[in-house]
C-alpha angles and dihedrals in degrees: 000000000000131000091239089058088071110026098089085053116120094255099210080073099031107103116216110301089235087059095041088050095056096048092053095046092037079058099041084047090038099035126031086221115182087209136003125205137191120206136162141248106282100186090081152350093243090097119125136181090278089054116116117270113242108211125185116205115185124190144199109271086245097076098049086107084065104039093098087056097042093051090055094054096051092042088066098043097052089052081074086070118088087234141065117258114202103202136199135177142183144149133263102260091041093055090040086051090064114022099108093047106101089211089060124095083223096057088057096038096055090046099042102019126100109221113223105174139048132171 
């Protein structure tokens, strides 16, 4: 992930870069993701740099069969990191489905989310 992918973050919900950097990376290694997104808490405007990460990770529709698998994982290997990861995943046409539904999470994520990975 480049610098430039977060530097237009709000920085009072962005987590250290360093920490930011190895979830990403734990989630491209652990994953295959086409894209990956951050995006922040959207149930308030109390978050601060110790708040969790959220972190989208959207997949081609042909490893739907594995995302169980993969989530777990992940999962493990993000509990290394000194911060909570809220993950979600999905795959492509999911995301796409909804992603014009204001009630959606994808509707927000692609509106308000950076994103710092593609395939």
């Amino acid at each position: 992930m480049s610098p430039e992918a977060t530097e237009s973050f709000p920085p009072e919900w962005l987590p250290a870069p360093e920490l930011v950097e190895q979830a990403v990376q734990f989630a491209i290694q652990l994953t295959t993701p086409s894209r990956i997104y951050l995006y922040p808490a959207w149930d308030g405007d109390d978050a601060t740099c110790e708040s969790d990460l959220n972190m989208a990770i959207l997949m081609p529709s042909m490893l739907a069969a594995r995302m169980a698998e993969m989530r777990r994982a992940l999962k493990a290997q993000l509990e290394e990191l000194p911060m909570q990861v809220e993950v979600l995943m999905a795959t492509e046409e999911f995301a796409q489905q909804r992603f014009n539904h204001p009630g959606s999470v994808f509707y927000h994520l692609f509106r308000e989310g950076r994103m710092v990975y593609q395939q």
